[in-house]
C-alpha positions as CSV (number, residue, x, y, z in Angstrom):
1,X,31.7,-26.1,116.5
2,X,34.4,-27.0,114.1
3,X,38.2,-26.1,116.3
4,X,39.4,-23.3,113.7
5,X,43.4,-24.2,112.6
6,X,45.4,-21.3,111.8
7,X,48.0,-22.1,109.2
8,X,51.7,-21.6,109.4
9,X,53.1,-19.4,106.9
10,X,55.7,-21.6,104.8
11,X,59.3,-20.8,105.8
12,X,61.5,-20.5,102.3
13,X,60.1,-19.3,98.8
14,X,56.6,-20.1,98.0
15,X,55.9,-22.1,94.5
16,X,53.1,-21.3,92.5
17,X,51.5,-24.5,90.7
18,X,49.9,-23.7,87.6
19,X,46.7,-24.9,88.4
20,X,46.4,-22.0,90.9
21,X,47.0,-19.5,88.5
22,X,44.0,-18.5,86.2
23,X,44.6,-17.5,82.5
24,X,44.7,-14.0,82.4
25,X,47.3,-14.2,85.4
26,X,49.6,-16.3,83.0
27,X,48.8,-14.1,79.8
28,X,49.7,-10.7,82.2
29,X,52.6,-12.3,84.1
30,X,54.0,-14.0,80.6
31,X,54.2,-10.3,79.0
32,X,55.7,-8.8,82.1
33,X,57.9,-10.9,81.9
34,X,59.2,-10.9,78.1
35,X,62.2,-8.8,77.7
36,X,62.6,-5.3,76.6
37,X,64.2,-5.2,72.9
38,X,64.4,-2.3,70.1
39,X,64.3,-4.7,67.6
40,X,61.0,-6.4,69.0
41,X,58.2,-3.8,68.5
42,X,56.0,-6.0,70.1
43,X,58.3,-5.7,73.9
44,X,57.5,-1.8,73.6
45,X,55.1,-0.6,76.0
46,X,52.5,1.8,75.1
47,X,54.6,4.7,75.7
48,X,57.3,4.5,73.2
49,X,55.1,3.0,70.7
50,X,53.2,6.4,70.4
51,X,56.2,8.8,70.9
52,X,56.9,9.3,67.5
53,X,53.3,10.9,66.9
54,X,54.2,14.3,69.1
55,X,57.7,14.2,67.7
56,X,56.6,14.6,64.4
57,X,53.9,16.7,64.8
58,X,56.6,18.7,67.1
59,X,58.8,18.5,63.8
60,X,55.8,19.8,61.5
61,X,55.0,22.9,64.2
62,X,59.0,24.4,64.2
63,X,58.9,23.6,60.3
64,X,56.0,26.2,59.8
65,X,56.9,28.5,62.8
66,X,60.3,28.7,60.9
67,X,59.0,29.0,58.1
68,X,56.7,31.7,58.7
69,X,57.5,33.4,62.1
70,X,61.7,33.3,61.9
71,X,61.9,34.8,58.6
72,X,65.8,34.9,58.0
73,X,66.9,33.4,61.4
74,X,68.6,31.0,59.5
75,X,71.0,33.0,57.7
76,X,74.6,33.3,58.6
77,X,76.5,35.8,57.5
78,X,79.7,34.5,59.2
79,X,81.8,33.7,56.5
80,X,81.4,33.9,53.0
81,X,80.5,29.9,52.5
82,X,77.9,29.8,55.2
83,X,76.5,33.0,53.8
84,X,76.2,31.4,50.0
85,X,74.7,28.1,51.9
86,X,72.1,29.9,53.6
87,X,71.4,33.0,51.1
88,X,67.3,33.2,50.7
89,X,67.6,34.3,46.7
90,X,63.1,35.4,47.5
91,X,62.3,33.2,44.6
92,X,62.9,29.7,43.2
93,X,65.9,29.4,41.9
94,X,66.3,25.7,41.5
95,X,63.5,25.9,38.9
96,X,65.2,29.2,36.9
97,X,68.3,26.8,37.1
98,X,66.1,23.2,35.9
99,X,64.8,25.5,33.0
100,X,67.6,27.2,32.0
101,X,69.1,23.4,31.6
102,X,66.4,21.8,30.1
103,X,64.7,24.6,27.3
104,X,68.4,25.3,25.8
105,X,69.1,24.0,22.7
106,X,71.5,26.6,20.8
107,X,75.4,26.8,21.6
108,X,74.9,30.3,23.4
109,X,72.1,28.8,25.3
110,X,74.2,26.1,26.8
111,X,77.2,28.1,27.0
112,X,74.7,30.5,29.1
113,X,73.5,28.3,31.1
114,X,76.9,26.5,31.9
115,X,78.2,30.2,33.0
116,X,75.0,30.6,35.4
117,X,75.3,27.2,37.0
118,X,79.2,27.7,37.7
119,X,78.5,31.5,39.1
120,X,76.0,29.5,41.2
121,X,76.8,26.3,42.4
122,X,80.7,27.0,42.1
123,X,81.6,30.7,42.9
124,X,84.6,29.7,43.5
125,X,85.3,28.3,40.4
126,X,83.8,31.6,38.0
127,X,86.0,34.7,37.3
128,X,84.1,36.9,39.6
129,X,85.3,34.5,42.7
130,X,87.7,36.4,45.1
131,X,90.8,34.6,44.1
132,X,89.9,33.2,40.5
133,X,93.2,32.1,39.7
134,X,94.3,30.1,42.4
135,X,99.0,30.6,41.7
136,X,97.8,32.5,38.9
137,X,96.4,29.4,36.8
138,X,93.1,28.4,35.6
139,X,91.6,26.4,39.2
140,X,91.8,22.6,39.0
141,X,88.8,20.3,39.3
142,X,88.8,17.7,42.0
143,X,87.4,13.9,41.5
144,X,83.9,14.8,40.0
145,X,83.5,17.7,37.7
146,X,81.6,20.7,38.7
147,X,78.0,20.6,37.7
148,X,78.1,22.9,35.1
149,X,80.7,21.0,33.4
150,X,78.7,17.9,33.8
151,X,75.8,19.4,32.2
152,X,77.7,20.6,29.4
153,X,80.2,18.8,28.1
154,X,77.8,16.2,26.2
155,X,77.3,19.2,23.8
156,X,80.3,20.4,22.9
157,X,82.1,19.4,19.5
158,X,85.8,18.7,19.5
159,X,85.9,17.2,16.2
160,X,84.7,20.4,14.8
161,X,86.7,23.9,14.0
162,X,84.4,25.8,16.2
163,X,82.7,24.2,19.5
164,X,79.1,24.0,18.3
165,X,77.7,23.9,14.7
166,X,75.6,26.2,14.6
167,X,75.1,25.4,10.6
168,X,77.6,27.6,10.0
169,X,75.1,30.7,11.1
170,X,77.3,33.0,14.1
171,X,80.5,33.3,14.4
172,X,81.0,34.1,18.2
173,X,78.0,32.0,19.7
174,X,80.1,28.9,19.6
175,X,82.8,30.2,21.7
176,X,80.1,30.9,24.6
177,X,81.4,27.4,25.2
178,X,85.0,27.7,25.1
179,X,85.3,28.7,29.0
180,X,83.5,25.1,29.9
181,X,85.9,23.6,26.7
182,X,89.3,24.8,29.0
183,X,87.7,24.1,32.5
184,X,86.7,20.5,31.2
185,X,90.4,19.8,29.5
186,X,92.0,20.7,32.7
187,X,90.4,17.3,34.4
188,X,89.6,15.3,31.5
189,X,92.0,14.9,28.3
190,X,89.6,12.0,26.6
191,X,88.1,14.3,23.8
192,X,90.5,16.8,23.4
193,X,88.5,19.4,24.7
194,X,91.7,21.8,25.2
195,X,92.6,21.1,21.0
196,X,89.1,22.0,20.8
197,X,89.3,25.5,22.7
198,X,92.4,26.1,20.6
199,X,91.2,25.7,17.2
200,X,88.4,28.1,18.7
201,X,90.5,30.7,19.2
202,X,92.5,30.3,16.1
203,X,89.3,30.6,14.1
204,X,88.5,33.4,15.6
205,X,91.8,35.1,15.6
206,X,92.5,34.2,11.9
207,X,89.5,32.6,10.2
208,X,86.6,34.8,11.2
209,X,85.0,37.4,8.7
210,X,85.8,40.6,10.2
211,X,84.0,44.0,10.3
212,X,85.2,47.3,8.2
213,X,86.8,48.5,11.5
214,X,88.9,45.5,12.3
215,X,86.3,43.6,15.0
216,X,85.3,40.4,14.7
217,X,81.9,39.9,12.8
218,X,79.0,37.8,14.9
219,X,77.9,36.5,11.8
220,X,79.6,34.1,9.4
221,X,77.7,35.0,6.1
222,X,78.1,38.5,5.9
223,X,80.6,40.8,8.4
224,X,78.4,42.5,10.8
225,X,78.7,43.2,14.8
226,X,75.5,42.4,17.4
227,X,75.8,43.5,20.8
228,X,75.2,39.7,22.2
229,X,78.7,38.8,20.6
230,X,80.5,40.9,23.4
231,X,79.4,38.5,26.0
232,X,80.1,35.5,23.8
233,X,83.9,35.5,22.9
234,X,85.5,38.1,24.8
235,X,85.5,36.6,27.8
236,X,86.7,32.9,26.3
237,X,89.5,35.1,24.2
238,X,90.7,36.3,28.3
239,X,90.0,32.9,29.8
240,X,92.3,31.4,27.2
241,X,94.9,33.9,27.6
242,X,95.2,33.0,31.3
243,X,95.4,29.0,30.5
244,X,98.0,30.1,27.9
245,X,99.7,32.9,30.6
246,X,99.5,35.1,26.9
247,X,99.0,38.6,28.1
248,X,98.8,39.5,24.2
249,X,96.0,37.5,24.0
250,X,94.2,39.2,27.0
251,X,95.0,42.8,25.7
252,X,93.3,41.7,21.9
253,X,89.9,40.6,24.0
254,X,89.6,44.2,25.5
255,X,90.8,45.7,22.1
256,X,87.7,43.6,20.2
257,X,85.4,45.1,22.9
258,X,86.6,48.9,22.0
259,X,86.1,47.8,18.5
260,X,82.4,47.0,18.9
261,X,81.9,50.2,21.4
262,X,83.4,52.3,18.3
263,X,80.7,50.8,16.1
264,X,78.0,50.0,18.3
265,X,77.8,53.1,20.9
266,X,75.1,55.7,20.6
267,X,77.1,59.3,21.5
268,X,74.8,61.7,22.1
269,X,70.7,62.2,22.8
270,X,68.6,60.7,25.6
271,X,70.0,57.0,24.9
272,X,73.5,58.7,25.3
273,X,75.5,55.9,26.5
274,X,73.8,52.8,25.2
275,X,74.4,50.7,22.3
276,X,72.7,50.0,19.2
277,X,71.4,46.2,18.8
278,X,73.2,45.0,15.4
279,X,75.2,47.5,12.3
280,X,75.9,46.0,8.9
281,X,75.2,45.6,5.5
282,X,72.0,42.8,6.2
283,X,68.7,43.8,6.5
284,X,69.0,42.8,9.9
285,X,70.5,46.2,11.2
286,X,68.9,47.6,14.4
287,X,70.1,50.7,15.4
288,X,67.5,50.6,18.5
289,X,69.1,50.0,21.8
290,X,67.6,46.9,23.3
291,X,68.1,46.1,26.4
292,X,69.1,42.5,26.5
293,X,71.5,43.1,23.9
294,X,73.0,46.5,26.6
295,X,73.2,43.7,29.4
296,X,74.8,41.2,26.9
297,X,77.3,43.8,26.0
298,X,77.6,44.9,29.9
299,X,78.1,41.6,31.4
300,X,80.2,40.2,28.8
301,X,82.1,43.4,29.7
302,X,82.5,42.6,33.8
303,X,83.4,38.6,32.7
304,X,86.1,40.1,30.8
305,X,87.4,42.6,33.6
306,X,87.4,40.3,36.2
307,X,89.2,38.1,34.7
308,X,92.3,40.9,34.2
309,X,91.9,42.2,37.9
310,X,91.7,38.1,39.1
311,X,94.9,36.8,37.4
312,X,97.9,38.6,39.0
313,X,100.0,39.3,35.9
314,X,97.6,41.1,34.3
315,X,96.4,43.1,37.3
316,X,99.2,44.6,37.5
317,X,99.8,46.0,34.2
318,X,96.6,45.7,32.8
319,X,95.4,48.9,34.7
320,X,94.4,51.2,31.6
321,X,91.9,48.4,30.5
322,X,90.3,48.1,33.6
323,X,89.8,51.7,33.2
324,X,88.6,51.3,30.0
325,X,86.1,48.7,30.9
326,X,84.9,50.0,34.1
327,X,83.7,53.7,32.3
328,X,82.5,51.7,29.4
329,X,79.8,49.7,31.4
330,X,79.0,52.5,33.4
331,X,78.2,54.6,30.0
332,X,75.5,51.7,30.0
333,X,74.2,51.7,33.7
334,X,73.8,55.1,33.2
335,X,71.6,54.9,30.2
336,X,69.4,52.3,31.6
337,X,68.7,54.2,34.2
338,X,67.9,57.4,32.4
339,X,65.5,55.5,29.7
340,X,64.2,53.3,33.3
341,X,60.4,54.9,32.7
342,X,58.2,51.8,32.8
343,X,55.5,51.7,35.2
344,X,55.7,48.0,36.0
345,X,59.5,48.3,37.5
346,X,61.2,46.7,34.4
347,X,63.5,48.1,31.6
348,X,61.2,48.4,28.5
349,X,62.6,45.6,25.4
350,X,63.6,48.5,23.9
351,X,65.1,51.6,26.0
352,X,64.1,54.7,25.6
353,X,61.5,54.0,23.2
354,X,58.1,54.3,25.3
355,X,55.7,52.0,22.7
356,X,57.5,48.7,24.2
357,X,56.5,46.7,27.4
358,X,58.7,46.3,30.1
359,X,60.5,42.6,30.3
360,X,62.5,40.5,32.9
361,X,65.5,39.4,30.2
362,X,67.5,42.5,30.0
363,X,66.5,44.1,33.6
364,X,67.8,40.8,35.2
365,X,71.3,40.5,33.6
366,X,71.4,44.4,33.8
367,X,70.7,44.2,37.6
368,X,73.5,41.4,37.7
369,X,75.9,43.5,36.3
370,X,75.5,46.3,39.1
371,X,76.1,43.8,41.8
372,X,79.1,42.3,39.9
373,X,80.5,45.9,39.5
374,X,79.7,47.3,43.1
375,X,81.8,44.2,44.1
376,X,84.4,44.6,41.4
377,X,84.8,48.7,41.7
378,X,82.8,49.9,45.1
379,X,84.1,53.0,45.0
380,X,82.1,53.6,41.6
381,X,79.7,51.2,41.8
382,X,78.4,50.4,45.2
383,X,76.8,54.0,45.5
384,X,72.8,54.4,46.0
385,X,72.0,55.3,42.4
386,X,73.2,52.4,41.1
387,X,72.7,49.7,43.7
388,X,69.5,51.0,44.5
389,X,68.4,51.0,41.2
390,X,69.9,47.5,41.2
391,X,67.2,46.6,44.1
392,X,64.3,47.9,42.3
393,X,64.9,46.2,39.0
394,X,65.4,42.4,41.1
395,X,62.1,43.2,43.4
396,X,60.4,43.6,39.7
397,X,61.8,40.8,38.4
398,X,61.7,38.6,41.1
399,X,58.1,39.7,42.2
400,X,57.0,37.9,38.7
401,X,58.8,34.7,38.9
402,X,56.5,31.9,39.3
403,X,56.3,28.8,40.2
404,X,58.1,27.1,37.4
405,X,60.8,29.6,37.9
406,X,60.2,30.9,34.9
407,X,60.0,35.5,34.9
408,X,57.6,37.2,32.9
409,X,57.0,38.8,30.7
410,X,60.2,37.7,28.7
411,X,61.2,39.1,25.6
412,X,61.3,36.1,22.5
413,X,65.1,35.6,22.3
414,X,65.3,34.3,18.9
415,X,62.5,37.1,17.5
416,X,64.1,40.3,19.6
417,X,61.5,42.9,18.0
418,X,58.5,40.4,18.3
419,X,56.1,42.7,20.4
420,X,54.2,39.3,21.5
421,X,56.2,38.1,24.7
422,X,57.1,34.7,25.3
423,X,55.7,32.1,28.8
424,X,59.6,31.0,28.4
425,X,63.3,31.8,27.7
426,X,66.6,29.7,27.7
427,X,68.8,32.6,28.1
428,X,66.2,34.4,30.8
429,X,66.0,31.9,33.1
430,X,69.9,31.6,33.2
431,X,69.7,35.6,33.6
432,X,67.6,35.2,36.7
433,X,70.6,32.9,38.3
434,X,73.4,35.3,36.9
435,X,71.3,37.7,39.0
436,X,70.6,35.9,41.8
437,X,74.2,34.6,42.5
438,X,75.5,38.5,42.0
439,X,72.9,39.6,44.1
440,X,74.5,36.9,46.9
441,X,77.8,37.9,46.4
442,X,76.9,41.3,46.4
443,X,75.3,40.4,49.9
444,X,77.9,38.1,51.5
445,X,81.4,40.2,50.3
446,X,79.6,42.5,52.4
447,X,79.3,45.2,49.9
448,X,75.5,45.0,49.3
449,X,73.9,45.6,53.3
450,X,71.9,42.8,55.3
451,X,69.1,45.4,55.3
452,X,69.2,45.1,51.0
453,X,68.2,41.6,51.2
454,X,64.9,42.5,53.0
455,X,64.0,45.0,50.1
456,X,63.0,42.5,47.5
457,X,58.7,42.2,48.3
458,X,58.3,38.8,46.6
459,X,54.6,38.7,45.3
């Protein structure tokens, strides 16, 4: 029998020859031994190269359950800035805002629009901001423009007498720009844009056809007042009076809005209140009280009365015309809501007159200029029968806003008595953002409750 040796273990480390090491022991020890590196996807082990798959679908899970399941957990009502940032406006707003830019093609269109973007993206920048006039001037703009400035300033004409040629055809549309004209010539002096604004106001001071009673006609043809001219010059007569410091100037802006109450107001009967669409010699006339022309008269109204109670000077001697202003759009809140009869929740094209359909135009801009006034004048405003009656006419509106962010149905702005609505509006879909961003501010000056915002029942 064979003597059985039994070996000494080696004192000192062992050395492996590669011939006793098979393959897969060298392919194994080789990757064991390769160093761990982030930018080497192939040193990753198995672990971290699959542990962005439950991330993500982690990230797709809290996406829907906030979504869905958190409702309004995200909005912060601490200060007014986070409150604008996180405002939930129940509908798209970004698409009212891309059609409003991109369907406007007349001078009040843009000079619409431009208003809505400002009152939007820069509240702090519009007349209805809490401190408007930052040392009592017109606010500055910092290295890039404001948005609304950017969008409009490629249409404005500063080689012209008035800021838009509108083939000679209105009067007052043009100076729907003149706001944007001063705000733009503050930051940028290539173009003149602040000659521009002047000879604006000097054609309209001294040049423009004027009506039997003194007001300045809408029209350049023939002398005759519309209702949509109130919103159109008005408020760039005040604007310019503050860039000027002319308190003279401010006073004749409130005096040219009496002038078209005296001939536009309806005195008596169940449109008590409201005002007629156009008076004239034309066979355009309209003695009807439609409602988009009643919110273009109304908000061009609040533009015009924020800007006196924003710029110091004027707020404190201008108190008579605040007055003035403040009973004067109420005469027409109070009217819409006494002719407010349409079963589908929205002012009818034509108030008080029960063979017209309701539309989203004239209910949006009206509901705007509740939220503006509530803010404005709580005392008179911010009571239930107007800002409730503000609620209802946004949850109709906003209930039939699709997609496309366009509301309907929308009355045809350029055929105001066409009984056939139309699938789009310029001016509508910058009346949806006028009342959205009034609706906000309404909401975070704390005016307007939390509970308000929950009222809207989006369809």
């Amino acid at each position: 029998m064979a003597e059985v040796r039994q070996r000494k273990k080696p004192e000192g480390p062992i050395t492996t020859h590669a011939a006793d090491v098979t393959s897969d022991e060298a392919t194994s020890n080789t990757q064991d031994e390769l160093p761990f590196a982030w930018s080497d996807p192939s040193t990753w082990p198995l672990s971290l190269k699959f542990l962005p798959v439950p991330i993500g679908l982690l990230a797709i899970f809290m996406a829907i359950y906030t979504q869905y399941f958190m409702g309004e957990a995200g909005f912060d009502m601490s200060t007014y800035e986070t409150c604008t940032g996180t405002f939930n406006y129940t509908f798209r707003i970004n698409a009212a805002r891309q059609q409003a830019e991109e369907l406007a093609t007349h001078s009040w269109e843009y000079g619409t629009a431009a208003e809505a973007i400002t009152e939007l993206v820069n509240p702090e920048k519009a007349v209805f901001a809490a401190n408007p006039f930052p040392n009592d001037k017109i606010p500055n703009q910092g290295l890039k423009m404001d948005q609304a400035l950017l969008f409009v300033h490629r249409h404005i004409r500063y080689d012209n007498i008035t800021l838009f040629d509108d083939d000679g055809y209105s009067v007052s549309d043009p100076a729907s720009l003149g706001i944007t004209a001063v705000m733009i010539g503050q930051r940028w002096q290539l173009g003149n844009y602040l000659t521009a604004a002047e000879r604006q106001k000097d054609f309209l001071l001294n040049d423009a056809p004027r009506y039997i009673n003194g007001a300045i006609s809408h029209r350049s043809e023939v002398a005759e007042l519309w209702s949509d001219a109130v919103s159109m010059f008005p408020p760039f007569l005040a604007y310019y009076a503050v860039h000027k410091q002319d308190m003279a100037l401010l006073r004749a802006a409130v005096h040219q809005i009496q002038l078209y109450r005296d001939a536009l107001l309806i005195p008596d009967g169940a449109k008590e209140g409201l005002w007629k669409h156009i008076v004239g010699p034309s066979d355009m006339a309209d003695d009807g009280a439609w409602s988009t022309g009643n919110a273009w008269a109304a908000y061009g109204m609040a533009r015009v009365r924020a800007t006196i109670s924003g710029w110091g000077p004027s707020r404190e001697v201008m108190g008579e015309e605040i007055g003035k202003l403040d009973r004067w759009i109420a005469e027409i809140l109070e009217g819409a809501v006494r002719t407010d009869d349409d079963g589908s929740g929205l002012l009818r094209n034509y108030l008080g007159q029960q063979s017209w359909f309701g539309e989203t135009s004239g209910t949006s801009l009206l509901a705007a200029t509740t939220y503006r006034m509530a803010v404005l004048n709580p005392k008179v405003f911010a009571q239930p029968k107007y800002l409730d009656w503000a609620h209802a006419k946004r949850s109709a509106v906003a209930s039939r806003v699709d997609d496309d962010g366009f509301a309907k149905p929308a009355v045809n702005p350029l055929k105001h008595a066409s009984r056939e609505p139309v699938e789009s509006s310029p001016e509508g879909a910058s009346f949806l953002l006028m009342m959205g961003s009034a609706w906000r501010d309404c909401v975070c000056r704390h005016v307007c409750t939390l509970e308000d915002q929950g009222k809207v029942d989006v369809q």
